[in-house]
C-alpha positions in Angstrom: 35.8 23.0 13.1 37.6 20.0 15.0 38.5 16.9 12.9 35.5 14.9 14.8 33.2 17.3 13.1 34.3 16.7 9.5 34.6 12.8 10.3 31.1 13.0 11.7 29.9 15.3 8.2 31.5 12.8 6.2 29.4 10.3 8.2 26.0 12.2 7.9 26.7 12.3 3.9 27.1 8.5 3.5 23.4 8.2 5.8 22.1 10.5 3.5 23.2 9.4 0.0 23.0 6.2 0.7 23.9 4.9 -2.6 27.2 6.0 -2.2 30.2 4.1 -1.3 32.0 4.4 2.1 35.2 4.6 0.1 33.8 7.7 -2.6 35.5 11.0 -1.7 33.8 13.8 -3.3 36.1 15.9 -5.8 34.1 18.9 -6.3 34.7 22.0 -4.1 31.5 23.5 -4.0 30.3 19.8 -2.8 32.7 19.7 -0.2 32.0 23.2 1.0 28.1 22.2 1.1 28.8 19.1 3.1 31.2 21.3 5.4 28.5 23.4 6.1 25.9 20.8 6.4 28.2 19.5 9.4 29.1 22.6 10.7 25.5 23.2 11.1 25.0 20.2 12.5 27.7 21.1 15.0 26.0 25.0 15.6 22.5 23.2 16.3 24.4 20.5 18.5 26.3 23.1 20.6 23.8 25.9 20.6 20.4 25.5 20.5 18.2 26.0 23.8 17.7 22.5 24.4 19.7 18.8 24.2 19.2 17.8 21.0 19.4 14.5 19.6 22.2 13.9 16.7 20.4 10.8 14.8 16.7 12.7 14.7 18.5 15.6 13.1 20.2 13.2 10.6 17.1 11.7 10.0 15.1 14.7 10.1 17.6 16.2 7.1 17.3 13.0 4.9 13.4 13.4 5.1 14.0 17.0 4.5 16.1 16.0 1.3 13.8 13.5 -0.3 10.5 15.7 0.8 11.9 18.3 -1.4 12.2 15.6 -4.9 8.5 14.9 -5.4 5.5 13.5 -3.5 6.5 10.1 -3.3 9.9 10.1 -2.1 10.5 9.6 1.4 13.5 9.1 4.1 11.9 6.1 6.8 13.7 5.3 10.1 14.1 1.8 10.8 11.0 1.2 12.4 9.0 2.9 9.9 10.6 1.1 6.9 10.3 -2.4 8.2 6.6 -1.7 8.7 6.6 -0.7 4.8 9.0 -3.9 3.8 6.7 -5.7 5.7 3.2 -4.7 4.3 4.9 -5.2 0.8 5.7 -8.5 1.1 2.4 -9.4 2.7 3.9 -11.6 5.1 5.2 -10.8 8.5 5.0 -11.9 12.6 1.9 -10.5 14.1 -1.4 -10.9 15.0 -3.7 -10.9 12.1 -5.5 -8.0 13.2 -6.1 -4.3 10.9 -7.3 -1.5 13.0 -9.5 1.3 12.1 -9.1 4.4 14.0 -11.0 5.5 16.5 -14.2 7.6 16.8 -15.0 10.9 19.0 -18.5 10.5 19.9 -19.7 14.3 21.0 -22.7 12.5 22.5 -20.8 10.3 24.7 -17.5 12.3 25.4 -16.9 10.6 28.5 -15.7 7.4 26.0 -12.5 7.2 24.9 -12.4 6.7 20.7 -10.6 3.0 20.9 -9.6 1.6 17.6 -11.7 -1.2 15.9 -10.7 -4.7 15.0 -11.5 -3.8 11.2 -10.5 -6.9 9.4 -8.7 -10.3 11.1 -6.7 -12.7 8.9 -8.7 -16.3 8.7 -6.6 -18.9 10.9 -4.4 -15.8 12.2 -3.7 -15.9 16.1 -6.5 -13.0 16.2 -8.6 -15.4 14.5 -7.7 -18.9 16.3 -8.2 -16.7 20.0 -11.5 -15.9 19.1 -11.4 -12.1 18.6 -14.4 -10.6 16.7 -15.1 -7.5 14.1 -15.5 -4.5 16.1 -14.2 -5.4 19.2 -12.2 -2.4 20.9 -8.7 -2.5 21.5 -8.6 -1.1 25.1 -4.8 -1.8 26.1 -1.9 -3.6 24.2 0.1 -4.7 26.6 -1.0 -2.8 29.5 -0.9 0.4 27.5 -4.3 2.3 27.1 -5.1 3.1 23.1 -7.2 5.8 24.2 -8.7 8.5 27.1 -11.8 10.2 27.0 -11.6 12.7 24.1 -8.7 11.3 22.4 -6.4 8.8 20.9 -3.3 8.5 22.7 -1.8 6.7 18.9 -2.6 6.4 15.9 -4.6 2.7 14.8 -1.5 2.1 12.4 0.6 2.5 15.6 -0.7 0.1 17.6 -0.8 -2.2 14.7 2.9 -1.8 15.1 2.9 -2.8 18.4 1.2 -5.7 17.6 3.6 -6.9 15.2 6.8 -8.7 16.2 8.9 -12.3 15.5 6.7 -15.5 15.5 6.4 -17.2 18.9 6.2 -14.4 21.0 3.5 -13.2 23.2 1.4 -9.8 22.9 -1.3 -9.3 25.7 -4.6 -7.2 24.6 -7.5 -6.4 26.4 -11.1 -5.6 23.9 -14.2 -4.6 24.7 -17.1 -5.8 22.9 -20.7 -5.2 22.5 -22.8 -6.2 25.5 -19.7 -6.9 27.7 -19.6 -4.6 31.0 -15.9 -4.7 31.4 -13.2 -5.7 28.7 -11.3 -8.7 28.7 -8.1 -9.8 28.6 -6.3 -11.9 25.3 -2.6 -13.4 25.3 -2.2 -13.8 21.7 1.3 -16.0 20.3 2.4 -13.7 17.6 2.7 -16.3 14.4 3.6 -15.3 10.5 0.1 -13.7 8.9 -0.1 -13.9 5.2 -1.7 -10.7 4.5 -4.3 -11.5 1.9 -4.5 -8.9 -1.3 -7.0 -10.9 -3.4 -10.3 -12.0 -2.8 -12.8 -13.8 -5.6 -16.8 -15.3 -5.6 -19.1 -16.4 -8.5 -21.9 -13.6 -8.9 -24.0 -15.6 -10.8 -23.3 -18.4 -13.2 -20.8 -17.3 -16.0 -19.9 -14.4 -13.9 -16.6 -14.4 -11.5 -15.8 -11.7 -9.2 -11.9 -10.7 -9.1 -10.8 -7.9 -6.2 -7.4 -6.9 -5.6 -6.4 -4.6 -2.9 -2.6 -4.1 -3.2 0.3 -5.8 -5.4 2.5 -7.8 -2.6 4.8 -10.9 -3.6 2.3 -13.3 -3.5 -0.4 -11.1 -5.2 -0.3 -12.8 -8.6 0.0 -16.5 -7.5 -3.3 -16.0 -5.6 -4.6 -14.0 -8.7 -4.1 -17.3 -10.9 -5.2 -19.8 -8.0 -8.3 -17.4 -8.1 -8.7 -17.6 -11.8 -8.5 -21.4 -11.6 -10.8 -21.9 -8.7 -13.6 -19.4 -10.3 -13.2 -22.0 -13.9 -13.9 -24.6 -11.7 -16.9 -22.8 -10.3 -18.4 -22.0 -13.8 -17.7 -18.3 -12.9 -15.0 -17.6 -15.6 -17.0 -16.2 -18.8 -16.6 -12.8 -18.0 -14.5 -11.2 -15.1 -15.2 -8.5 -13.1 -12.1 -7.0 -12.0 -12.4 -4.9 -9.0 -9.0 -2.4 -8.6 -11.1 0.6 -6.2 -8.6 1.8 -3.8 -6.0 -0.2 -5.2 -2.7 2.2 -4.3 -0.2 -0.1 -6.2 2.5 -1.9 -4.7 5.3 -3.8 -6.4 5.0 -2.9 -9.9 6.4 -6.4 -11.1 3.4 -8.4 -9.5 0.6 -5.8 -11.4 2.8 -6.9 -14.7 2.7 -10.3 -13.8 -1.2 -9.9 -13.2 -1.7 -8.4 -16.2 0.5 -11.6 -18.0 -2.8 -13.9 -17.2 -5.1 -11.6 -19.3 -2.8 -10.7 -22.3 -1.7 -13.3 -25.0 1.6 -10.8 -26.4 2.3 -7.1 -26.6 3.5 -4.6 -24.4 2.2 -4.3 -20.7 3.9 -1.3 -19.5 7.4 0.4 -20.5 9.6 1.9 -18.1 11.9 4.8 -18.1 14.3 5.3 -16.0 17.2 7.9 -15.5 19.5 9.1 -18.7 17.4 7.4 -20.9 17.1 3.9 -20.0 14.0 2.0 -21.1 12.5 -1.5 -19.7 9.2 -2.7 -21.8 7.9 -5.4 -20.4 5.5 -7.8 -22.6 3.2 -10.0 -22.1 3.6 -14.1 -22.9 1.4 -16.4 -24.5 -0.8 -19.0 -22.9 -2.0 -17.0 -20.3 -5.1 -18.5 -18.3 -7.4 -16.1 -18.9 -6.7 -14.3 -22.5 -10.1 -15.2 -23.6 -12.0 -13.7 -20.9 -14.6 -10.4 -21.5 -12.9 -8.4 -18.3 -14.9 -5.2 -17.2 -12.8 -3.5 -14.6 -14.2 -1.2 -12.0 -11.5 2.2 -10.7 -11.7 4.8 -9.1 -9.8 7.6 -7.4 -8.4 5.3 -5.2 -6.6 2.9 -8.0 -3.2 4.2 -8.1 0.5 3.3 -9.5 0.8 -0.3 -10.0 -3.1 -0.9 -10.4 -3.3 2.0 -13.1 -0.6 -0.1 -14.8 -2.8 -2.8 -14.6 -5.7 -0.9 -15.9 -4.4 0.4 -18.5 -3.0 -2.0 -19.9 -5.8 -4.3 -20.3 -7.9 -1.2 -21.7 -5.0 -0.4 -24.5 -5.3 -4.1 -25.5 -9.1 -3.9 -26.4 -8.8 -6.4 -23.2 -11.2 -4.5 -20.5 -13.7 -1.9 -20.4 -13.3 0.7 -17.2 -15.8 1.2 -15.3 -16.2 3.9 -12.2 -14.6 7.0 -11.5 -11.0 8.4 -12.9 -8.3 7.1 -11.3 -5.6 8.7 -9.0 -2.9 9.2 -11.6 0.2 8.3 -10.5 3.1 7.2 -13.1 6.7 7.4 -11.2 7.9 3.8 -10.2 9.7 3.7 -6.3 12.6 1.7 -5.5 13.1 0.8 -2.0 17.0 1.5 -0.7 18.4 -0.5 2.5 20.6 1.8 4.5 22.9 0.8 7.3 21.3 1.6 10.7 18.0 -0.4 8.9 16.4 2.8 8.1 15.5 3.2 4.2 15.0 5.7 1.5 11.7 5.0 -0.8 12.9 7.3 -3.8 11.1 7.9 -7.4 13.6 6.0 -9.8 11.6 5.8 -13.2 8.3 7.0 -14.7 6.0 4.7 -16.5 4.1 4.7 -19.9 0.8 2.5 -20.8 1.0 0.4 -24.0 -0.2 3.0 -25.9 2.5 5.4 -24.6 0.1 7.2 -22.2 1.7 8.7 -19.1 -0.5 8.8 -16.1 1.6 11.5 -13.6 -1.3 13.2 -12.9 -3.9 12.5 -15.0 -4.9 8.8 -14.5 -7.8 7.0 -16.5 -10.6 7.7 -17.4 -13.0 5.5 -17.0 -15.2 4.5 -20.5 -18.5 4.6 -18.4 -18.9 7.1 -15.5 -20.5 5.4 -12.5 -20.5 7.4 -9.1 -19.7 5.4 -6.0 -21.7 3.9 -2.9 -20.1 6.4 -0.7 -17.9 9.2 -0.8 -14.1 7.5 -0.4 -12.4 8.5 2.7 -8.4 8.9 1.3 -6.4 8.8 4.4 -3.2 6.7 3.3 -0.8 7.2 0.3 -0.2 4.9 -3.0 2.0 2.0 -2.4 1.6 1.6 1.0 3.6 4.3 2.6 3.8 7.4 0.7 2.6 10.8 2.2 -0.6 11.8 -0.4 -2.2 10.4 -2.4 -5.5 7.4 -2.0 -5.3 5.2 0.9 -7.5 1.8 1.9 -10.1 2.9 4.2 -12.9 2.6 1.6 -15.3 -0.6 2.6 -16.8 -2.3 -0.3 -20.5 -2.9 0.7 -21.4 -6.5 0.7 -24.4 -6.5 -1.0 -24.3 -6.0 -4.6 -27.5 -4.2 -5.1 -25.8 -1.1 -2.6 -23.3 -1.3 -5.0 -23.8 1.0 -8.3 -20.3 0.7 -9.4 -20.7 -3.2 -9.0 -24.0 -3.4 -10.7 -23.0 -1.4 -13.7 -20.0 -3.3 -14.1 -22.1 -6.9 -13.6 -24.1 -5.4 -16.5 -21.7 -4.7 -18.9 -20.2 -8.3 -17.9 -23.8 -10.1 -19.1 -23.8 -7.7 -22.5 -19.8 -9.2 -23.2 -21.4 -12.9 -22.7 -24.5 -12.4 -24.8 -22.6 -11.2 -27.5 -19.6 -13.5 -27.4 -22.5 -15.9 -27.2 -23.8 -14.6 -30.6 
């Protein structure tokens, strides 16, 4: 093998690691033979396979292969990939303000091509301000067709992608909408979208209504501006605190979530490799410690939301209500690497107050309550892994659809009639 080869293995073992140093030269033999035969395979596929082959996808393709192999939730992400999922977890990025759904092959019309839907747009985002609707279809982005008769050409996420880029720049789309012959073209200016995770309302007087879709950097800010602005409403004597298909996030907003219900005591410990142990706890004067919470899960309520969960429940603080949740109890740490690429990798497992592990089990809910709709789970938990729930569930808008909702609005009037007592 020529020198270039074992420079170039050497090379491939720092992308991989990662954590390594440039400067760490590995003492073992039997790891220096299995990085010399990692590069002289590299150099056997390079020189001899039936077509060109490109060195950095099978450098990347070996990392994923690496990290597929550890558990579930670890995972290798080129660059483009990974600053989608750095993105989405800080909940603020340049775009457009638009979330896609994917689109649908209708067999009785197979002379349409399935274009994706405009499924949700940001208030105030350049979607938004341009005067793009719910259920418009994205035709083209930029000249490109999302779709031919028959079949997507990408996936929505994709052209999500597409749509993203710095503030200031321009992104041309063409929709079609309902009762328009032809579609129609939009220039939007691509502007920083806040990517909202919480939403609130007053049921009824007494009542507040708390969802929370993933745990991003602003997630428990808006939480406590929620809290606040139900008080003000009246709507703050019991909380319903809705966590359905909820796949986690950053594990240090759900802790700082659960710090606004709790008055003391342990929210979640952590434990991380050859024995190390984080136990996070709660501090007093919280703004909400008083307040009877009945929170509704389900399948869908995963990692940093099953923190959540179950912490309030091993505190006496909430009653579940739903369906089990997913059951996920491994914490991931995002690693930068040099070429911008990124390793999401499972660094520490995680225990309820009680000293419950969730890793596939989850929690079970104290009252059974069957949903609206089957879920559809087509994503993974925290925003990027390969299985697990996703966020393609709608919640219904009326209430009385709703039997999760209902039960749980319920059980909220029984807490205030007896606190009441």
């Amino acid at each position: 093998m020529s020198r270039a080869s074992h420079v170039a293995a050497f090379a491939a073992g720092a992308v991989l690691a990662g954590a390594y140093a440039a400067s760490a030269v590995p003492r073992d033999v039997s790891r220096i033979r299995a990085l010399d035969s990692f590069a002289q395979a590299l150099a056997t596929v390079q020189a001899s396979y039936v077509d060109p082959t490109d060195e950095k996808k099978l450098l990347y393709d070996a990392a994923r292969g690496m990290l597929h192999n550890l558990d579930q939730y670890s995972t290798f992400l080129p660059p483009t990939r990974y600053q989608h999922l750095r993105q989405d977890t800080e909940g603020e990025f340049g775009g457009t303000g638009i979330t896609l759904a994917p689109g649908v092959v209708d067999d009785t019309r197979p002379g349409v091509p399935p274009h994706p839907t405009i499924e949700s747009i940001v208030p105030r985002s350049p979607a938004d301000l341009a005067g793009l609707q719910l259920d418009d279809r994205l035709v083209t982005v930029e000249g490109a067709p999302t779709a031919e008769p028959g079949r997507e050409l990408a996936s929505a996420t994709a052209w999500e992608t597409r749509l993203r880029g710095p503030s200031g720049t321009r992104v041309t789309v063409t929709v079609l909408r309902a009762g328009w012959k032809d579609p129609r073209a939009f220039t939007l200016v691509r502007a920083q979208v806040k990517q909202p995770t919480v939403r609130h309302r007053v049921i009824e007087r007494g009542i507040g209504y708390l969802a929370i879709s993933r745990f991003a950097e602003a997630t428990s800010t808006d939480a406590g501006g929620a809290l606040a602005q139900l008080r003000a409403q009246n709507g703050l004597d019991a909380l319903v605190l809705d966590l359905r298909n909820d796949p986690g996030g950053l594990v240090d907003q759900a802790i700082a979530v659960a710090d606004l219900f709790l008055d003391g005591g342990t929210i979640v410990t952590i434990r991380g490799r050859q024995g190390s142990v984080e136990t996070q706890t709660a501090h007093k004067g919280g703004p909400a410690t008083a307040v009877p919470i009945i929170a509704i899960v389900d399948q869908g309520t995963a990692s940093a939301a099953e923190i959540l969960a179950g912490a309030l429940r091993d505190h006496g603080r909430a009653k579940l209500v739903g369906l089990p949740t997913y059951g996920k109890g491994t914490v991931q740490t995002f690693f930068d690497l040099v070429d911008g690429s990124g390793l999401k990798l499972t660094t520490a497992r995680f225990y309820t107050p009680k000293g419950n592990s969730l890793e596939s089990k989850g929690l079970v809910p104290d009252v059974r309550v069957e949903a609206f709709t089957p879920l559809e789970i087509v994503g993974g938990p925290d925003a990027g892994s390969s299985a697990g729930p996703g966020s393609g569930a709608t919640i219904p808008e009326s209430d009385d659809d709703d039997p999760q909702l209902t039960a749980a609005v319920k059980l909220a009037r029984q807490a205030l009639r007896g606190s009441n007592k």
